[in-house]
C-alpha positions as CSV (number, residue, x, y, z in Angstrom):
1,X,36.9,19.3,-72.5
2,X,33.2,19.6,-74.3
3,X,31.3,21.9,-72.9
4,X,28.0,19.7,-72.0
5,X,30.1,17.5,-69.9
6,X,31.6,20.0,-67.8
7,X,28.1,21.7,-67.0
8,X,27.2,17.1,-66.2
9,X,30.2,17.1,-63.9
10,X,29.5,20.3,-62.2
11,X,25.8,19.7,-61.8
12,X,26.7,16.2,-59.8
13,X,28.9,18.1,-57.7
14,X,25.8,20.5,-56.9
15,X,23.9,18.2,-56.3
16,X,26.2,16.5,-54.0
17,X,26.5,19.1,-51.5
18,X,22.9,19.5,-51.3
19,X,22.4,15.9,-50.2
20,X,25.4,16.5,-47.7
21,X,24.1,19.0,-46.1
22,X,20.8,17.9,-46.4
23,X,22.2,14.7,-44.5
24,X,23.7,16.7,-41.9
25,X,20.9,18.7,-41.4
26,X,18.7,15.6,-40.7
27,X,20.6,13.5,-38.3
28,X,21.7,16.9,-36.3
29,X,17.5,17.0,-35.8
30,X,17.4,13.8,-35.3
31,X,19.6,13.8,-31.9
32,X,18.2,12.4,-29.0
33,X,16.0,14.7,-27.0
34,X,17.7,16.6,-23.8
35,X,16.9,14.6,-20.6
36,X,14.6,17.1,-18.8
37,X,14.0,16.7,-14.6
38,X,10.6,15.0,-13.7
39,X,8.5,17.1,-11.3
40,X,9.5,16.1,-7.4
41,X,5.9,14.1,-6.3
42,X,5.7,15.7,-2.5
43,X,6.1,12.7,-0.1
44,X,3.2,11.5,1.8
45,X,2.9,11.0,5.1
46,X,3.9,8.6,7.4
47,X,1.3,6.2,8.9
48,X,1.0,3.1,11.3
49,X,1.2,0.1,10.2
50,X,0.7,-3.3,11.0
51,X,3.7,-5.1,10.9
52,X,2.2,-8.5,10.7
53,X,-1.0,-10.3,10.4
54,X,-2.9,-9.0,13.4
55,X,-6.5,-11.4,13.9
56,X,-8.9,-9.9,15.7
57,X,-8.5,-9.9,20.0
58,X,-4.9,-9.7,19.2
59,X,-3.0,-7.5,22.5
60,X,-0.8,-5.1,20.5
61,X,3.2,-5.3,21.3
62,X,5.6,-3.1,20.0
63,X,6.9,-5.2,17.5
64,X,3.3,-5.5,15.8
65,X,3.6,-1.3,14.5
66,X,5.6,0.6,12.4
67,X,5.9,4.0,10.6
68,X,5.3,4.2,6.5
69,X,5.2,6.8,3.8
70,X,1.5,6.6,3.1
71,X,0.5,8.3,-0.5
72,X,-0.9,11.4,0.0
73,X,-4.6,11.2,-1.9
74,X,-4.9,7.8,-0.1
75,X,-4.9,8.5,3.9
76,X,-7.9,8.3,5.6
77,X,-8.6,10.7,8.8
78,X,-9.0,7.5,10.7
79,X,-5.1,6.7,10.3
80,X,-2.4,7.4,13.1
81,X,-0.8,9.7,11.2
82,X,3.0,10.3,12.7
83,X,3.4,13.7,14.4
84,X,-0.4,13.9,15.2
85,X,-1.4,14.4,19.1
86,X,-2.5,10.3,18.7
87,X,0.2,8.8,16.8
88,X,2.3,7.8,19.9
89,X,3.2,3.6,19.0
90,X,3.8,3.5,22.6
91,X,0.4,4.7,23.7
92,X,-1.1,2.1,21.9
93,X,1.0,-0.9,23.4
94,X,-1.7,-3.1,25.2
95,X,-4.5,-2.4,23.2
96,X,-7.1,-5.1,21.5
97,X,-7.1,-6.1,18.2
98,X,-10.9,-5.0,17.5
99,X,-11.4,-5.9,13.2
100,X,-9.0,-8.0,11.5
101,X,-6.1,-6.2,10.6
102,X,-3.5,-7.2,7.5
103,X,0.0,-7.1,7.6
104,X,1.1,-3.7,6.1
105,X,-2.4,-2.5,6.4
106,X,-3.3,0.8,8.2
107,X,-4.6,1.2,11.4
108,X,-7.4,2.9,12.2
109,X,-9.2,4.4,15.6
110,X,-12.0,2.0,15.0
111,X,-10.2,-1.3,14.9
112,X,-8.1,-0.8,18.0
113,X,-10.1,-0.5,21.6
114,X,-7.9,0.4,24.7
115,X,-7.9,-0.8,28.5
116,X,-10.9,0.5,30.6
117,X,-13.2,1.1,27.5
118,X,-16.4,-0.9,27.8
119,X,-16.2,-4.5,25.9
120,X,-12.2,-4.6,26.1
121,X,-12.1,-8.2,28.0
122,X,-14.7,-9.7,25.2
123,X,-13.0,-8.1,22.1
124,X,-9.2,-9.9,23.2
125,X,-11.2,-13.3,23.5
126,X,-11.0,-15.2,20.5
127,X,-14.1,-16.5,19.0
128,X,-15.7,-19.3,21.1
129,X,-13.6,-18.7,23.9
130,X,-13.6,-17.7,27.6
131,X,-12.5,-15.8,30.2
132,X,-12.1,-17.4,33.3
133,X,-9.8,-15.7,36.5
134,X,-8.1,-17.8,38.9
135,X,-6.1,-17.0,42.2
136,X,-2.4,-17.5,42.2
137,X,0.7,-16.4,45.1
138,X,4.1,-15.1,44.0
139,X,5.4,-19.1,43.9
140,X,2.5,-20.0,41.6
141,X,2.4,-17.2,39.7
142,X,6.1,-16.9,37.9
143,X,7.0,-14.3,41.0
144,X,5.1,-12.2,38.8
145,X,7.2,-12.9,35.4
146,X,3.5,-13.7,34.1
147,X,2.3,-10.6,31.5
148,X,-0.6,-10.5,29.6
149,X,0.0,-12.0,26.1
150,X,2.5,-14.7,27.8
151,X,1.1,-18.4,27.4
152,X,1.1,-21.1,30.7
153,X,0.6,-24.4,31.2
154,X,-1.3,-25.5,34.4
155,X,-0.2,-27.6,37.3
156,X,-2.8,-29.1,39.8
157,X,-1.2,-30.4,42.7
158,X,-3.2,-32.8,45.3
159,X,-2.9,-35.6,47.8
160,X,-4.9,-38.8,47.4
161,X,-5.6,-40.6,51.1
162,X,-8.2,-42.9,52.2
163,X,-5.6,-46.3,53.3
164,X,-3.1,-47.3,55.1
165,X,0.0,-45.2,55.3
166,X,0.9,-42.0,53.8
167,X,-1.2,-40.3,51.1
168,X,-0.3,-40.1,47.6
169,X,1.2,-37.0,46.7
170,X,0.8,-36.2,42.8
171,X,1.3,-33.2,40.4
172,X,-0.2,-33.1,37.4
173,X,-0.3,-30.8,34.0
174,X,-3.5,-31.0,33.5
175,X,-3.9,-27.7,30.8
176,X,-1.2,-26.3,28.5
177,X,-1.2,-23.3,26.2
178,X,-3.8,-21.1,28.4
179,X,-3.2,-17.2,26.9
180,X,-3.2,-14.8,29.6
181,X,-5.2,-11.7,29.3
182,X,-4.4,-9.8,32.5
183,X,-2.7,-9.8,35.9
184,X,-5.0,-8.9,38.1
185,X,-6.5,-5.3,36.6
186,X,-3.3,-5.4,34.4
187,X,-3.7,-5.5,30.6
188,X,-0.7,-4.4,29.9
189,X,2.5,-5.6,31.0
190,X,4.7,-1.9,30.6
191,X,5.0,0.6,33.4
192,X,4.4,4.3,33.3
193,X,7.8,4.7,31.5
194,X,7.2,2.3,28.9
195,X,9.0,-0.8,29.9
196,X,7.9,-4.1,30.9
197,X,7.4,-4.2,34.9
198,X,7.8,-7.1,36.7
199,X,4.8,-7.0,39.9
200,X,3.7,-10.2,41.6
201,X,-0.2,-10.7,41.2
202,X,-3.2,-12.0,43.3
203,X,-5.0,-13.2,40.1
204,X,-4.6,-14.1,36.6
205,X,-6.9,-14.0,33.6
206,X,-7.1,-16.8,31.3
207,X,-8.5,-17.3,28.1
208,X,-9.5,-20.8,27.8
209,X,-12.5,-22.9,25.4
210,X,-16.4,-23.5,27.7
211,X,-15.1,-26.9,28.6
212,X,-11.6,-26.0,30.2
213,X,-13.1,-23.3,32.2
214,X,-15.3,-25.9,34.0
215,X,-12.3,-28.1,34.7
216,X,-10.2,-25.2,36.1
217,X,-13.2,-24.5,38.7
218,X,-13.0,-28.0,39.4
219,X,-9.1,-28.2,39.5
220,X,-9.6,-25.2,42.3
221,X,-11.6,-27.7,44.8
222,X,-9.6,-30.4,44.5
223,X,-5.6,-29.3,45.1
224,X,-3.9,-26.0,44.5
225,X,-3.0,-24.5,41.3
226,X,0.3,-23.1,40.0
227,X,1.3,-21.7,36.9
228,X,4.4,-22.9,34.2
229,X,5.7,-20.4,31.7
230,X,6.1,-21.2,28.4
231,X,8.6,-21.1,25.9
232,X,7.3,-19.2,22.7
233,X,9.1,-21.7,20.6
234,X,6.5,-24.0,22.1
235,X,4.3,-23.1,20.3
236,X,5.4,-24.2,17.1
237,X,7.3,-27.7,19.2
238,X,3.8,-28.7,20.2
239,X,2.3,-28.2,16.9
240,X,4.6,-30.4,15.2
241,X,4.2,-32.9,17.7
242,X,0.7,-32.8,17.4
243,X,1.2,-33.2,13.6
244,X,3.7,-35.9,13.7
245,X,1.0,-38.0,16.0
246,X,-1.6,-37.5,14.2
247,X,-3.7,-35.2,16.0
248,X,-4.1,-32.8,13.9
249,X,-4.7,-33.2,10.5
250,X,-2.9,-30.1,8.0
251,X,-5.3,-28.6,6.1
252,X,-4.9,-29.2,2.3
253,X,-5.2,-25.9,0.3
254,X,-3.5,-24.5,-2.6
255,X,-3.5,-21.4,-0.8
256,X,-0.4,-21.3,1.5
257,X,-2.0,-17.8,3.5
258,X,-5.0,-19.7,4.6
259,X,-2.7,-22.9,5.3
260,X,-0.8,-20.7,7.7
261,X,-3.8,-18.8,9.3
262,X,-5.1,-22.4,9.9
263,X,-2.2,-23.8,11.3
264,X,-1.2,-20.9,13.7
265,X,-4.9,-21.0,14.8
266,X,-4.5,-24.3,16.0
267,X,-1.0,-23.8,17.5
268,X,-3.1,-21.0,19.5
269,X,-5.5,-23.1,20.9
270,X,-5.4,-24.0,24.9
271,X,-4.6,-28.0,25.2
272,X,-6.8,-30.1,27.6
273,X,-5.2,-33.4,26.6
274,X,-2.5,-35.9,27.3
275,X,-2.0,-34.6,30.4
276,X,1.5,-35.5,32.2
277,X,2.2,-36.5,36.2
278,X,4.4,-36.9,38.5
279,X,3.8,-38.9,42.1
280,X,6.3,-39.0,45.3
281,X,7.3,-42.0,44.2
282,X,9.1,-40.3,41.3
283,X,10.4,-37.9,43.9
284,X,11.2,-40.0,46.7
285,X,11.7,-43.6,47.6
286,X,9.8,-42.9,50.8
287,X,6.6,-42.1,49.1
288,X,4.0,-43.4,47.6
289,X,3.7,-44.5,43.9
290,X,-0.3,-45.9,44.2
291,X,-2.9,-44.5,45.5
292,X,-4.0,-46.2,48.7
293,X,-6.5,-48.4,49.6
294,X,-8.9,-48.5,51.9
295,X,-9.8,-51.3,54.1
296,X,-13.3,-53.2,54.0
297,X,-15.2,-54.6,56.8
298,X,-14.0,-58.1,57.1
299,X,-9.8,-57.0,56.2
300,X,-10.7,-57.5,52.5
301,X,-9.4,-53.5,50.9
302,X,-10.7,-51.9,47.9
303,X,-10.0,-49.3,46.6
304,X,-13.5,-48.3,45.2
305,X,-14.4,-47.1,49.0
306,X,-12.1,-44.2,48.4
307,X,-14.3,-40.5,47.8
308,X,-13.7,-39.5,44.7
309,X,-10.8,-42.0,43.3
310,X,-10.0,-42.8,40.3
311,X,-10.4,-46.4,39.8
312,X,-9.3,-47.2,35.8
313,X,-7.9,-50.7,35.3
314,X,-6.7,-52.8,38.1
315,X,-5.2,-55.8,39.0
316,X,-6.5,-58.2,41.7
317,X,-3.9,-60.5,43.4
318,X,-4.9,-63.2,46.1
319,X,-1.9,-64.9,47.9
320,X,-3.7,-68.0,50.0
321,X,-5.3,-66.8,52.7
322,X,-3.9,-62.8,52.2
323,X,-6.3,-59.8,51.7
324,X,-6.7,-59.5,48.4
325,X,-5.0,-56.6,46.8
326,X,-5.4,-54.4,44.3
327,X,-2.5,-53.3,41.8
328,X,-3.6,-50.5,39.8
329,X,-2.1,-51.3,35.8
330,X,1.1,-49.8,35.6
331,X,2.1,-49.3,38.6
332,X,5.8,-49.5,40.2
């Protein structure tokens, strides 16, 4: 074989090798890096939080709190840090709503203000609103099933004289939705040992709007009061109703937040309209279904002489020589 392509033939195969190992070399560096454990980030600390959108003169329940890990370079010495001497959830069942208060926000000392402290009645009225107390019994007070944060309606009930014959009996509803804010002293409806204790009442709180508290101190001089429980699906029931009829018109906002804070505002709202009644008539065939009327000089009635009746539209019927008499419209 000549000589000069021998030393070709063994320079290529030189060089070959090189490159091989060369190749090797590089993709062996080339290996993906080793997968090395990330520092452990110490877990914060767990703080309360709110649970839901709390507004302000909100009473605090149980279900409204809740523990979270908190990041450690963001919690503030005002938080209710858990395992700190005033972290205990159920120590702060019953208090007011003070500031505004997000849901999953964290509370603070400042925003919450607890039974007995100065201003607690004002900070769990909402904004225009009232507090007003009136007396109740253990029948017209729920047998003391009434706790603070429960919603009634109102029942006035009365008898109408003034005629001939029996008087007219009548109960009416004449307020619905009224928040209650306390049972006598009572702000909170849990016992000593943390659970809700049922214990009749000489007086109830109510939160209700300027206007309704004058027609509740009138409601007291005229009949007696009772209260009715409510449903909590009421609530949103009554809304719909109202919505359906045209009471209320729904806000129109491309944010659906402020739609709902609207909305659950108005659901909140004590009700002084459309009031519903009942007379004995509706009871019992041997009472009244009119109110009476009272007889004028001369056998002629009307029913304008009676103190303090409500006259709204009539009819007048005259029979020949009868009395005439006066039909209220739409009565039985």
């Amino acid at each position: 074989m000549d000589v000069k392509k021998l030393v070709l033939l063994i320079g290529a195969l030189v060089i070959a090798a090189v490159t091989a190992v060369m190749a090797k070399n590089l993709f062996s560096g080339a290996s993906a890096p080793q997968v090395q454990a990330a520092p452990v980030v110490p877990a914060g600390p767990e703080v309360l939080v709110a649970t839901r959108s709390l507004p302000v003169g909100t009473i605090i329940d149980a279900e409204a709190l809740r523990y979270q890990i908190w990041p450690q370079g963001l919690v503030q010495p005002a938080y209710f840090i858990k395992g700190e001497g005033n972290s205990d959830p159920s120590a702060l069942i019953g208090t007011v709503v003070r500031n505004e208060i997000s849901a999953g926000q964290p509370l603070t000392q400042g925003s919450l203000i607890k039974p007995g402290e100065r201003g607690f009645l004002a900070a769990a009225l909402g904004p225009g609103m009232r507090a007003i107390t009136v007396p109740v019994s253990n029948i017209s007070g729920v047998a003391g099933f009434v706790f603070p944060g429960d919603r009634v309606d109102m029942v006035l009930t009365q008898q109408v004289g003034g005629g001939e014959g029996p008087p007219l009996k009548v109960s009416e509803t004449i307020l619905r939705n009224l928040r209650v804010l306390a049972t006598d002293q009572r702000t909170n409806a849990a016992g000593e040992d943390g659970k809700p204790e049922v214990r009749s009442a000489a007086s109830v709180t109510l939160e209700a709007t300027p206007k309704i508290a004058e027609k509740i101190l009138v409601a007291q001089t005229i009949g007696s009061l009772s209260l009715s429980l409510r449903s909590i699906a009421d609530n949103t029931a009554e809304l719909e109703r109202a919505i359906a009829a045209g009471e209320i018109e729904v806000p129109k906002s491309d944010d659906p937040n402020a739609e709902k804070r609207m909305l659950l505002a108005i659901a909140n709202k004590p009700i002084d309209t459309t009031p519903t009644f009942t007379v004995g008539g509706d009871v019992s065939r041997y009472q009244r279904r009119t109110v009476p009327v009272a007889k004028q000089e001369g056998g002629s009635s009307d029913q304008s002489s009676i103190p303090g009746a409500a006259l709204g539209p009539v009819v007048r019927v005259a029979r020949g020589n009868a009395p005439v008499l006066i039909v209220p419209l739409g009565a039985k």
